[in-house]
VMD Tcl script that draws the C-alpha trace (Angstrom):
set ca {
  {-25.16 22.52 40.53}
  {-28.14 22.23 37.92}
  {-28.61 20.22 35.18}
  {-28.89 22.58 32.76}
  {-25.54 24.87 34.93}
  {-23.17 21.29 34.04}
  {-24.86 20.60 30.66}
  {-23.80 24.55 29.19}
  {-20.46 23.78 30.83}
  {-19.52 20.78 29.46}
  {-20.47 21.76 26.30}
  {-18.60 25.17 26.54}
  {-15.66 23.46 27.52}
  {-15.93 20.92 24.58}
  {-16.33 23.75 21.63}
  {-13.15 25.52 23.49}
  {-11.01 22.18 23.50}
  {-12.16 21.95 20.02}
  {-11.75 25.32 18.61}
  {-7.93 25.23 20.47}
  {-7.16 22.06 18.82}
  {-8.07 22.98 15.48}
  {-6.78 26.62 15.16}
  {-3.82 27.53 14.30}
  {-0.91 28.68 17.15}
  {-0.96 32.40 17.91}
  {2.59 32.40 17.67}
  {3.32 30.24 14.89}
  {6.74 31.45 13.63}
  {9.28 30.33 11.08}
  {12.25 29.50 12.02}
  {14.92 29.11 9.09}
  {15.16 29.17 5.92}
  {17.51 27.56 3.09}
  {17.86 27.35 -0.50}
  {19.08 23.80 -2.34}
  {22.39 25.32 -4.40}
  {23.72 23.11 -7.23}
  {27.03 22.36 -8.00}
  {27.72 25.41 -10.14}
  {26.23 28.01 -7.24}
  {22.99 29.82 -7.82}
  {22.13 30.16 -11.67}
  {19.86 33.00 -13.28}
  {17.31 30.39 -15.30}
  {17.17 27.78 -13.16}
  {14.43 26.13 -10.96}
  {15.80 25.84 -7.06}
  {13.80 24.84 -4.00}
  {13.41 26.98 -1.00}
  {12.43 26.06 2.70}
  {11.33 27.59 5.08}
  {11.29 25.90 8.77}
  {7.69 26.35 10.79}
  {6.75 25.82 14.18}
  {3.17 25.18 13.31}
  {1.86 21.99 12.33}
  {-1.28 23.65 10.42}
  {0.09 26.14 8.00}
  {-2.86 27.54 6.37}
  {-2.71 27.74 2.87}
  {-0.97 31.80 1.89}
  {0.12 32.43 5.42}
  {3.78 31.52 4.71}
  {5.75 33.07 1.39}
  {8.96 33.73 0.13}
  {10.41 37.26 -0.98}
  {13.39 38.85 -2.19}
  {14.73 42.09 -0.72}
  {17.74 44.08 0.10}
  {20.88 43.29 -1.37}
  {22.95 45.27 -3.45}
  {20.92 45.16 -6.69}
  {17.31 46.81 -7.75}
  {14.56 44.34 -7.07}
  {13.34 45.01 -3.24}
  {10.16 43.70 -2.56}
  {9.66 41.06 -5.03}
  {7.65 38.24 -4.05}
  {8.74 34.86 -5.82}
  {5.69 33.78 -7.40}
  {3.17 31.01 -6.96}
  {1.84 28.65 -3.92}
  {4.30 27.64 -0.92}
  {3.39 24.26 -0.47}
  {3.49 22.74 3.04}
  {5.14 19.86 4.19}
  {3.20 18.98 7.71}
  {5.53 15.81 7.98}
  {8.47 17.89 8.98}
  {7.15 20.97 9.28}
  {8.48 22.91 6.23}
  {7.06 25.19 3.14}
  {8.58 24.95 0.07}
  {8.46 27.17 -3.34}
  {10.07 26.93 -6.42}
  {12.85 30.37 -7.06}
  {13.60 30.72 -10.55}
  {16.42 33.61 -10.19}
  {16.43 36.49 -12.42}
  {19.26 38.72 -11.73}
  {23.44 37.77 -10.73}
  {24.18 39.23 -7.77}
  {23.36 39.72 -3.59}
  {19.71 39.63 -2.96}
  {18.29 38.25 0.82}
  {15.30 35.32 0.36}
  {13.13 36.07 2.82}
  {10.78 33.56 4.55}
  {7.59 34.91 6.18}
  {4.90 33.33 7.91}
  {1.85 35.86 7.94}
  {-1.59 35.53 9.80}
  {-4.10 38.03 9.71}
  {-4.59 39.38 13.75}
  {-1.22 36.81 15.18}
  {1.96 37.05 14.87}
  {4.14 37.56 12.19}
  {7.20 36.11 11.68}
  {10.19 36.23 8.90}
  {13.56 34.44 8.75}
  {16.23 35.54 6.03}
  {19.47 33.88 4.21}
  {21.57 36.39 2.08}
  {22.76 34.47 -1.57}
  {24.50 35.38 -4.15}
  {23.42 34.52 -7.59}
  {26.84 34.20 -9.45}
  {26.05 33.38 -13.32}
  {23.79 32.52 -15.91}
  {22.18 28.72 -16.38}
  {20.87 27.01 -19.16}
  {18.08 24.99 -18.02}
  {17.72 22.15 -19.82}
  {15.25 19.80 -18.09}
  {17.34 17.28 -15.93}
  {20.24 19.48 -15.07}
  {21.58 23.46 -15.57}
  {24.97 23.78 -16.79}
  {26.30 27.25 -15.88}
  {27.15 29.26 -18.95}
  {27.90 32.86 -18.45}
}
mol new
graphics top color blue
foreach p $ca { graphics top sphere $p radius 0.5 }
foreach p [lrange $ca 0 end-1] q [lrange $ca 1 end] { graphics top cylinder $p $q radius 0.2 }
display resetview
């Protein structure tokens, strides 16, 4: 084998160990998701934290999300709004859901990739009142 045959190997092989260890898996995939409920249940007007569960330790930043669909209200489709943030520690994205409407709705967790996989996880809730949020806690009142 030549020099120059073993160098362009070794050197392939290095920029493919690389490139393997610092992409993300092909088949990264959430695999739960849960919603923190206070005492009172889920509250229209107040701030609740949702997590998803990922298999992949490198969750680039917009590839996983939370959405609301199905149920038996109006409101498929909506996207809760701003950044998931990840947690790499344990392997979870979190968002804050600020509920709008009483009633069955399904928070979705997705984990989207352009050209891999795509994966989503879902919890049905039920948002049963109206909160007040007043800073430190959210006293039901409706």
């Amino acid at each position: 084998m030549s020099r120059i045959f073993f160098r362009t190997l070794a050197c392939g092989a290095a920029v493919a160990a690389t490139a393997a260890l610092g992409a993300p898996s092909a088949y990264a995939e959430v695999t739960g998701v849960s919603v923190a409920v206070g005492p009172d249940g889920l509250l229209t007007g107040c701030n609740y934290t949702v997590t998803a569960t990922v298999t992949d330790p490198v969750v680039p930043p917009g590839t996983v999300f939370f959405y609301l669909s199905g149920g038996v209200i109006p409101g498929n489709g909506e996207r809760i709004p701003g950044e998931a943030v990840h947690h790499p520690e344990n392997n979870t994205v979190t968002a804050t859901w600020t509920p709008n409407r009483v009633g069955a709705q399904n928070l979705v967790a997705i984990q989207s990739v352009p050209g891999q996989y795509t994966s989503s996880k879902y919890i049905s809730v039920e948002v049963v009142g109206a909160g007040l949020n007043t800073g430190s806690s959210c006293p039901r009142v409706g």
